[in-house]
FIFI-731124 format. One line per 10 residues: number of its first residue (from 1); their letters; for each residue x, y, z of C-alpha. Coordinates in Angstrom, 1 decimal. Layout:
NUM> a> X Y Z; ... .
This chain:
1> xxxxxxxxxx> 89.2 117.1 77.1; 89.4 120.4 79.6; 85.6 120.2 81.1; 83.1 117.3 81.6; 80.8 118.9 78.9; 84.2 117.5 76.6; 83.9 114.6 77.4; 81.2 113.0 75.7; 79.1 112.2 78.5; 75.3 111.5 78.4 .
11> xxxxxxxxxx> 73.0 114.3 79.7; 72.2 112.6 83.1; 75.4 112.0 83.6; 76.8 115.5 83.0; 74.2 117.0 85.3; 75.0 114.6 88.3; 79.0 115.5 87.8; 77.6 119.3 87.5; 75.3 119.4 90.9; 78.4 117.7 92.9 .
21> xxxxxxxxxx> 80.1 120.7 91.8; 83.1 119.3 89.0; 83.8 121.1 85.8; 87.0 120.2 85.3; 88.2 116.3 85.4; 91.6 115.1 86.5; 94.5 113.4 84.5; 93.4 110.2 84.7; 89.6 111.3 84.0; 90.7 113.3 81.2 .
31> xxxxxxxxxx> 92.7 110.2 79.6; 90.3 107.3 80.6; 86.9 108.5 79.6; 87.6 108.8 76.2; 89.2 105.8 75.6; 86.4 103.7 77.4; 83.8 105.6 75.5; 85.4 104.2 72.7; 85.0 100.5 73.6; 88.9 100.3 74.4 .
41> xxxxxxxxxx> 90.1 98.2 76.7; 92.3 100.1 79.1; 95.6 99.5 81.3; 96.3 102.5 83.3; 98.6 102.9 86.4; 97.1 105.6 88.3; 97.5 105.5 92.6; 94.2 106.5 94.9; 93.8 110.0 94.9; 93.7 110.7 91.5 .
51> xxxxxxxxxx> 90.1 110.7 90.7; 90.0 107.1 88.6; 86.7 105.8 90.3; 84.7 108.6 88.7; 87.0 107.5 85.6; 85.6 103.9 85.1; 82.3 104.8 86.6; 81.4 107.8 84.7; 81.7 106.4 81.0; 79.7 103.4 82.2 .
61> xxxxxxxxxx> 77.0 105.0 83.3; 76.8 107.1 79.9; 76.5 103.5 77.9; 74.0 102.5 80.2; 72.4 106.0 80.0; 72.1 105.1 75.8; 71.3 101.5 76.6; 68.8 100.9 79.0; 67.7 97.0 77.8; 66.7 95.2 81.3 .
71> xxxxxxxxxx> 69.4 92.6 82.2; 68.3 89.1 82.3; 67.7 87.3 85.8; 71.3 86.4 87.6; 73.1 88.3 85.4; 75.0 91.8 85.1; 75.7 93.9 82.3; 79.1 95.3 83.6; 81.4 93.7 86.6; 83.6 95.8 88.8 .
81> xxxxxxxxxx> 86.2 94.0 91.1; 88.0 95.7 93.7; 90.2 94.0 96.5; 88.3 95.1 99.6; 84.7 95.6 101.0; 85.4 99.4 102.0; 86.3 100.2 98.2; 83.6 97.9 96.9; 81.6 100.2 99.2; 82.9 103.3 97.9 .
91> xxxxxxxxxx> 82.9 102.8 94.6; 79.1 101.8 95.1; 78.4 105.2 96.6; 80.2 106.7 93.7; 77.7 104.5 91.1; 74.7 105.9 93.2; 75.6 109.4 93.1; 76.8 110.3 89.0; 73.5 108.0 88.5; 71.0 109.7 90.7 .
101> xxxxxxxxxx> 69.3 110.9 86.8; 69.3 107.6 85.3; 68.5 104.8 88.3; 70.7 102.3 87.6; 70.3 98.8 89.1; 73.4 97.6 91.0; 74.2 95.7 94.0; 77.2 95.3 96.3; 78.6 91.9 96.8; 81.1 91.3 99.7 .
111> xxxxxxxxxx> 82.3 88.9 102.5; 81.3 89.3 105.9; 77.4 89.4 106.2; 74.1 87.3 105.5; 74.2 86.3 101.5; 70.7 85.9 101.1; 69.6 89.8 100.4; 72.9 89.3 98.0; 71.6 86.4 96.4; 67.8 88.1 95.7 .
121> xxxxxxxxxx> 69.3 91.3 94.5; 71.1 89.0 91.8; 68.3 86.9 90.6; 66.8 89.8 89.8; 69.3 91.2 87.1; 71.3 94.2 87.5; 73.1 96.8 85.5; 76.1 96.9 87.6; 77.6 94.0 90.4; 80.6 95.7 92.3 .
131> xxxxxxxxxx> 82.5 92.8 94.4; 85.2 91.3 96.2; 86.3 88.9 94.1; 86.0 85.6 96.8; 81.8 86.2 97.3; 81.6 86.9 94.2; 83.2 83.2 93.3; 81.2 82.2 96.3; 77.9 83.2 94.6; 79.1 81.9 90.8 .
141> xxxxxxxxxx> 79.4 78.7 92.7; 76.1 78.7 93.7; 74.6 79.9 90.5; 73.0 83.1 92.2; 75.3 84.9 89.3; 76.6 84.2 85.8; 78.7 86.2 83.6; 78.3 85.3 80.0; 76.1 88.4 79.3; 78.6 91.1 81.2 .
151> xxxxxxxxxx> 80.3 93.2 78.5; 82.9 95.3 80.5; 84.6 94.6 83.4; 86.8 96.5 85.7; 88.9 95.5 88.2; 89.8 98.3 90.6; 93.3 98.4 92.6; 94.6 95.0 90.7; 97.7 95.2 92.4; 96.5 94.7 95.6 .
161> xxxxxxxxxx> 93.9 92.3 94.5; 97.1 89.6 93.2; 98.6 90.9 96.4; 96.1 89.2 98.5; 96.6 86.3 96.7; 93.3 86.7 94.6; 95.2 85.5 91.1; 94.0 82.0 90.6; 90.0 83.5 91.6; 90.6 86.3 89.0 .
171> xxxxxxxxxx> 91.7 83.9 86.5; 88.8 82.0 86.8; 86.4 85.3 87.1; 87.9 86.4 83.6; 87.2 83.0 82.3; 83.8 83.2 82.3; 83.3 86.2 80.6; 82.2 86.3 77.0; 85.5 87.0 74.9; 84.2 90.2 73.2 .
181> xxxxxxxxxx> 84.0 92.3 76.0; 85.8 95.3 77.4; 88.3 95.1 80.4; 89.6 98.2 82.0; 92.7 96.8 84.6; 93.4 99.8 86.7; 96.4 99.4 88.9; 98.8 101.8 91.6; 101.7 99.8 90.3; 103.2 97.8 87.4 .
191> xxxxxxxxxx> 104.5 94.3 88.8; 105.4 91.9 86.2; 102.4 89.5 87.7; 99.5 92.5 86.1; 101.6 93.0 83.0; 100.9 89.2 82.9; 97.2 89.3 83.5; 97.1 92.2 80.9; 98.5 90.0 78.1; 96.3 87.5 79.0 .
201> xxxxxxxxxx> 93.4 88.6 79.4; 93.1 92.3 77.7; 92.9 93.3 73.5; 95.4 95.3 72.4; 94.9 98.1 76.0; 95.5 101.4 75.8; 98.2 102.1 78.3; 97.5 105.0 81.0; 99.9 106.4 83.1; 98.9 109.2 85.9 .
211> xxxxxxxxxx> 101.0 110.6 88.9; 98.7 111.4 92.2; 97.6 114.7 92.2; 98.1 116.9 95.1; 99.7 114.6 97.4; 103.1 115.8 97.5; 104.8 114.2 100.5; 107.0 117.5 101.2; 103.3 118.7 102.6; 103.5 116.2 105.9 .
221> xxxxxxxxxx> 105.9 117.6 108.6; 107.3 114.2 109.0; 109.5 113.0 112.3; 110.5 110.1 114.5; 111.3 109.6 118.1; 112.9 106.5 119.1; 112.0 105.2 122.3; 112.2 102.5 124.5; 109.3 100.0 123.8; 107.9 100.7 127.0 .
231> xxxxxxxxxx> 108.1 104.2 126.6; 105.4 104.5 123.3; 102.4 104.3 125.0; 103.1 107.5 127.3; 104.6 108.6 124.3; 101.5 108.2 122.3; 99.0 109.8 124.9; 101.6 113.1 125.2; 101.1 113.3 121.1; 97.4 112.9 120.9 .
241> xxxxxxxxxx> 96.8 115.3 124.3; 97.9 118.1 122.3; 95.8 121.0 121.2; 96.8 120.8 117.6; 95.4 117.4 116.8; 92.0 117.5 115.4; 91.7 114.3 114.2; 94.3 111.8 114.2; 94.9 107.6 113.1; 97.1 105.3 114.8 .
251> xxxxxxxxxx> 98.7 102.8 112.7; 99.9 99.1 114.7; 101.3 96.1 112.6; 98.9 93.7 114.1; 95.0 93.2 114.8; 95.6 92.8 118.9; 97.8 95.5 118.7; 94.8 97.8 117.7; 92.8 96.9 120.0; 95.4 97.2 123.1 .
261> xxxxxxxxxx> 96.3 100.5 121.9; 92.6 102.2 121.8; 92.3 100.4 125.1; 95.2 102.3 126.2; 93.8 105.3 124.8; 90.0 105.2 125.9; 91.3 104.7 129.4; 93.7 107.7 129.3; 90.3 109.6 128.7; 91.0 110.3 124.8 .
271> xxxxxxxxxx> 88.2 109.3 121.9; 89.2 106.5 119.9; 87.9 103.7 117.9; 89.8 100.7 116.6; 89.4 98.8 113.5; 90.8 95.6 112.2; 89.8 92.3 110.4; 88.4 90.9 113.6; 85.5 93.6 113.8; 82.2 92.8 112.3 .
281> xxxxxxxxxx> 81.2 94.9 109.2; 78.7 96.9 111.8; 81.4 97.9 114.2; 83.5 99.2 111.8; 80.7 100.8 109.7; 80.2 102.3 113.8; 84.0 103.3 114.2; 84.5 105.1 110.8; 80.9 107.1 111.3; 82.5 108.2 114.4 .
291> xxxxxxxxxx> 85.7 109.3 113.1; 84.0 111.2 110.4; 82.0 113.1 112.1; 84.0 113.9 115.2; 82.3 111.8 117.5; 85.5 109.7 117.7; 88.7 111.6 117.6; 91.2 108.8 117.0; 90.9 105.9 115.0; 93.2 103.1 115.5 .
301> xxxxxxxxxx> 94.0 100.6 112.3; 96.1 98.3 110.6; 97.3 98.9 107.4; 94.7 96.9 105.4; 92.2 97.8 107.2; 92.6 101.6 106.5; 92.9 101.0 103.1; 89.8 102.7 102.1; 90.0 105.3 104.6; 89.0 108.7 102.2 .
311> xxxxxxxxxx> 88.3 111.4 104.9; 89.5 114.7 105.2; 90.5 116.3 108.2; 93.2 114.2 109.1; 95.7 116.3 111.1; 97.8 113.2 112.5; 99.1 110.1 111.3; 100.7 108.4 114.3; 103.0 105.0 113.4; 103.0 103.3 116.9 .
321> xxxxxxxxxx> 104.6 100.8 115.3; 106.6 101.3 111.7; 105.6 99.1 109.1; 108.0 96.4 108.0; 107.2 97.5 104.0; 108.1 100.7 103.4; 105.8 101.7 100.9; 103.5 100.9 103.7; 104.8 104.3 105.4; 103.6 106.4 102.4 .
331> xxxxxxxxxx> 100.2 104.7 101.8; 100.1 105.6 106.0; 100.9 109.1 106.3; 99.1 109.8 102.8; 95.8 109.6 104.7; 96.8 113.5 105.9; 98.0 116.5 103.7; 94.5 116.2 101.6; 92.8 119.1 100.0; 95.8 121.4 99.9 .
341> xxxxxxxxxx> 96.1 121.2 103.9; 99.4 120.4 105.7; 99.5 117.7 108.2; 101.8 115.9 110.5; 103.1 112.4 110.6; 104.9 111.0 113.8; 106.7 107.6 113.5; 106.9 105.9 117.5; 110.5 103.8 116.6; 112.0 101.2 119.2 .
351> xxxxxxxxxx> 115.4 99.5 118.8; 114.0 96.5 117.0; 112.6 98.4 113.9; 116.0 100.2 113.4; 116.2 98.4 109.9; 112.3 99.4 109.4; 113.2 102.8 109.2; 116.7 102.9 107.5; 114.5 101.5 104.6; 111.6 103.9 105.2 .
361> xxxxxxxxxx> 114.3 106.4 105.1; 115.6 104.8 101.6; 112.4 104.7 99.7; 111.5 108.5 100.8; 115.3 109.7 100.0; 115.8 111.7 103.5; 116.3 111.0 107.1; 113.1 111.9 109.1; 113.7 114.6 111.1; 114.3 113.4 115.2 .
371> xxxxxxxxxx> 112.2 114.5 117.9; 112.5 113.4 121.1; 114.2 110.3 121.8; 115.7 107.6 124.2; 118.1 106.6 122.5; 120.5 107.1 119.4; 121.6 105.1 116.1; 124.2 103.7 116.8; 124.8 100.7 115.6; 126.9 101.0 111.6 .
381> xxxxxxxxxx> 123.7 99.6 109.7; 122.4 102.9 110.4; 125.2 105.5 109.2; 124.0 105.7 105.5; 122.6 108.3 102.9; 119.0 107.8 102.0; 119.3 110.3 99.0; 121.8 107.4 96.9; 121.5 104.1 98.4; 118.6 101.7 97.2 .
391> xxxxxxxxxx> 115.8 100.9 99.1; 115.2 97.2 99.2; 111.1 96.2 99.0; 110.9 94.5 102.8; 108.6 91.8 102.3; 107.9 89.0 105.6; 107.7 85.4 104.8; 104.1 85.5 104.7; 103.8 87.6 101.7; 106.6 86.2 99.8 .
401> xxxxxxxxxx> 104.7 83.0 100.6; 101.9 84.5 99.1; 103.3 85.0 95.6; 104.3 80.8 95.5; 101.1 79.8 96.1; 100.0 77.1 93.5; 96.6 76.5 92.2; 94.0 73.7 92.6; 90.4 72.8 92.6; 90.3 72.6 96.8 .
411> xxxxxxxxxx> 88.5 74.9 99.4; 91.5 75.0 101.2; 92.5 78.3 102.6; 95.8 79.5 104.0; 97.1 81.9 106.6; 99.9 83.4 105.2; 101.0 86.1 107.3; 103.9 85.6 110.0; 103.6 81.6 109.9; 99.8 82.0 109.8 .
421> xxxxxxxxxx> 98.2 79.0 110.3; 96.6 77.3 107.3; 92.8 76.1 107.4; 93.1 72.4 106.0; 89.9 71.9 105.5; 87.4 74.6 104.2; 87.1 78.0 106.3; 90.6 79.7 106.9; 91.5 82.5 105.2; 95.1 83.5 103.8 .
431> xxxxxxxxxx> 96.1 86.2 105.8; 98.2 89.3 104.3; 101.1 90.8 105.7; 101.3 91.6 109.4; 99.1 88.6 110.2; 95.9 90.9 108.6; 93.3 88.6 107.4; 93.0 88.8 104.0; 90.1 89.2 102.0; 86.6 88.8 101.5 .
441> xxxxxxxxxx> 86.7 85.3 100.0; 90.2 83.8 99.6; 91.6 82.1 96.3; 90.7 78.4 96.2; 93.8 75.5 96.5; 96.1 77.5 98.2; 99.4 75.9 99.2; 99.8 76.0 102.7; 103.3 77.8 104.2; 105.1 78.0 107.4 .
451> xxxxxxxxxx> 103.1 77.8 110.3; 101.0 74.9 112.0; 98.1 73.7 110.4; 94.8 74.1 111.6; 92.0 72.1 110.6; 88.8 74.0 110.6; 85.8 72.5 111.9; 83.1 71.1 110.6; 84.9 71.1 107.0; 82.5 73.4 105.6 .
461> xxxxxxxxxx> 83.4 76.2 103.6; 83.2 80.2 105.1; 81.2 82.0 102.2; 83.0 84.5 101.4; 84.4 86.0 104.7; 82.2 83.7 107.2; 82.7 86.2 110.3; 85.3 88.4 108.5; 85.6 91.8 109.9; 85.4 93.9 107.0 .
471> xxxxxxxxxx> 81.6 109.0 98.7; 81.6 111.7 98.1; 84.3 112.2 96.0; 86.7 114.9 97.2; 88.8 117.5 95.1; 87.5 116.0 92.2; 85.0 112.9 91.3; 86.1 109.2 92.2; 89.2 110.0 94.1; 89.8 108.4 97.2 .
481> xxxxxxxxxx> 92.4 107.1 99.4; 92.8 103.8 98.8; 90.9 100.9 100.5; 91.3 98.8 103.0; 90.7 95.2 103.4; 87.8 93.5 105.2; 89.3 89.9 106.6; 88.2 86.6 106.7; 88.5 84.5 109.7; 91.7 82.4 109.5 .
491> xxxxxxxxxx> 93.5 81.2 111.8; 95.6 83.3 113.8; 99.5 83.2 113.2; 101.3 80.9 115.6; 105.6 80.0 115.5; 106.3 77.0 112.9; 106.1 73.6 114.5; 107.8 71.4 112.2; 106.4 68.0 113.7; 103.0 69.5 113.3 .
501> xxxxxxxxxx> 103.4 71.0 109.6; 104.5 67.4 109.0; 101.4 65.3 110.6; 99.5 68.3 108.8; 101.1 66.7 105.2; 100.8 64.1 106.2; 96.9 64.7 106.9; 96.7 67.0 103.5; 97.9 63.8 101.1; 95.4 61.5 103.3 .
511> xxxxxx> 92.3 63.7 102.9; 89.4 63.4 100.4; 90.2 65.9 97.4; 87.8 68.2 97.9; 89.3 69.6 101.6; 92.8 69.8 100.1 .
């Protein structure tokens, strides 16, 4: 397949790709569309970037193109499940524009406003439901949506779906589908947990393995300076003062971080937004308008929450604080360098993330260039060469939690970040790593971890996100960068108590079954 008119496409279809300007599809497009023309179910690796939404979205609008029967009241004729509002969102907007022709009926389900106009969008029937996989369980609940007449499903970014802890929901999601269906698993990487849920739950998948295209990391002028803590914020202001930046994102570990850092930089005079788990779904709709179209010159995030950041322009990426996974660095500094541009990625590195970035420095092969600086490695952890030892996956106790969590048929919900707290009752959310809420809806009977319990009040359960905070295609159709997560509203993470976690097990075995 070497142009779009190869690929089989129905007429609509072809003319929407054509009037965005695509002749020629990616790797991944090139590879997927025929194979889910076909009816085959599909299991392809492929990173963001590479064009896959237009790769799932594009043969699914041809069948419904050849097939236009009217789906029946609270049902949907093809599911697609992706980890995070923003993507949910994007993907939408991809649905909307490769459809323009043929009108499909679709809705957007997702954590963190009013279900109702979800909930009369459903009963009416729809071609296409893209969600987050907790409102969508939230809505199946409530029968507002059933699945036994949905013939394909996708799930989007599976990887970090199971990261988030969304496993058990999945499970259940995929249960409830007819068993002669077709499901496409699309994934950035191959853990053993989604080879797993591909035996399970997918016939006999065509495998589909695509490298990004056009992100070479050799195209970021990367550096660190290691400071003093104290000295990052000045630090930080003398980077973003400079002519040269035209449009620039912050990264911190943690939500309050954020917001004390585009504090810091709003009263130093310089444009910048912050978003994070804790804003509402209309600041940060307000924050990333902004930034894209200049109106905000700085956007400050955590790592899930720029997860569906997909905007060109980026000159900067800024690490005021280096993340403590260091495949977290790459996903970071890959939101610059798009389109064939250069750009420039500064990492901000005090004494206490030494071991941060002798792993960063593992994973990418290289030391990172040093600009200027406090102090000086010094300590014998940190004479090494990058280019042959192994990097070691740095993972805190809250996401190694996160893989150990055991099923059940409670609303509990757990913070598992950091020693999160975890919500006893019904409302907290798990959180992800660097105490980021996670998730639009969180899976059900969650194990609690470290930290002190919290029991939420009220003991009623947050549909899907209660107060959680949280395209045009570019290069070629579908691809983005990634997505980031909108968060729920656990608990935030406090130090582990151990008399508390034990009058909160206490509590836990005591409690009616349906709050455990």
């Amino acid at each position: 397949m070497k142009t779009f008119a190869d690929a089989g496409l129905a007429e609509p279809i072809l003319r929407a790709v054509t009037a965005q300007g695509y002749e020629t599809p990616t790797p991944i497009q090139s590879e997927v569309i025929p194979v889910m023309s076909a009816g085959e179910d599909v299991l392809g690796i492929a990173q963001t970037g590479t064009g896959k939404t237009a790769a799932f979205v594009l043969p699914l609008l041809t069948r419904l193109a050849q097939d236009r029967k009217k789906p029946a009241p609270h049902t949907c004729r093809a599911l697609i499940l992706a980890p995070t509002r923003e993507l949910a969102s994007q993907i939408a907007e991809s649905v909307r524009v490769y459809g323009q022709f043929i009108g499909p009926s679709y809705a957007v389900i997702f954590g963190g406003v009013k279900p109702g106009p979800q909930l009369r969008a459903l009963s009416r029937g729809l071609d296409i439901v893209i969600a987050t996989p907790g409102r969508l369980e939230d809505h199946m609940g409530t029968r507002g949506i059933r699945l036994d007449a949905t013939t394909t499903i996708v799930l989007d970014e599976a990887d970090q779906m199971l990261d988030l802890g969304f496993a058990p929901a999945i499970r259940r999601i995929l249960s409830k589908l007819p068993k002669t269906r077709q499901t496409v698993l699309l994934s950035a990487t191959m853990p053993t947990q989604i080879r797993k849920l591909a035996k399970e739950f997918l016939n006999n998948p065509k495998e589909i393995s695509v490298a990004p295209v056009s992100r070479p990391i050799e195209k970021i002028e990367q550096s660190v300076r290691l400071l003093n803590a104290s000295g990052k914020r000045a630090a930080l202001q003398e980077i973003l003062s400079q002519d040269d930046v035209e449009r620039a994102i912050v990264f911190t570990r943690t939500k309050r971080g954020a917001d004390r850092v585009s504090g810091n930089l709003e009263k130093a005079g310089l444009s910048a937004a912050a978003i994070h788990g804790n804003k509402s779904q209309r600041q940060r709709e307000k924050s990333l308008s902004g930034f894209k179209t200049g109106a905000v010159k700085i956007l400050v995030a955590t790592d899930i929450a720029a997860r569906g950041i997909d905007i060109d322009g980026v000159s900067h990426v800024i690490n005021f604080e280096l993340p403590n996974v260091p495949e977290a660095y790459v996903h970071r500094i890959g939101r610059t360098a798009r389109a064939g541009k250069s750009g420039i990625a500064i990492s901000l590195c005090d004494q206490t993330e030494q071991p941060y970035l002798r792993d960063i420095e593992r994973l990418i092969g290289r030391k990172l260039a040093t600009g200027d600086s406090d102090w000086a490695p010094g300590t014998p952890e940190a004479e090494y060469d990058p280019a042959t030892e192994p990097h070691r996956m740095t993972r805190n106790k809250g996401q190694q939690n996160n893989r150990r969590r055991t099923g059940g048929g409670g609303q509990g919900r757990v913070a598992a970040a950091n020693g999160g707290r975890s919500g006893a009752a019904n409302g907290g959310r798990p959180r992800a790593a660097n105490g980021e809420a996670a998730g639009e809806g969180a899976p059900r009977g969650a194990q609690p971890n470290r930290g002190p319990a919290k029991t939420a009040v009220g003991g009623k359960p947050a549909a899907g996100g209660g107060r959680g905070r949280g395209g045009k295609p570019t290069g070629n159709p579908g691809a983005n960068a990634g997505s980031r997560n909108g968060a729920g509203n656990g608990g935030r993470g406090g130090a582990a108590a151990a008399p508390a976690a034990n009058r909160q097990r206490r509590s836990n075995r005591s409690a009616p079954a349906a709050q455990r």
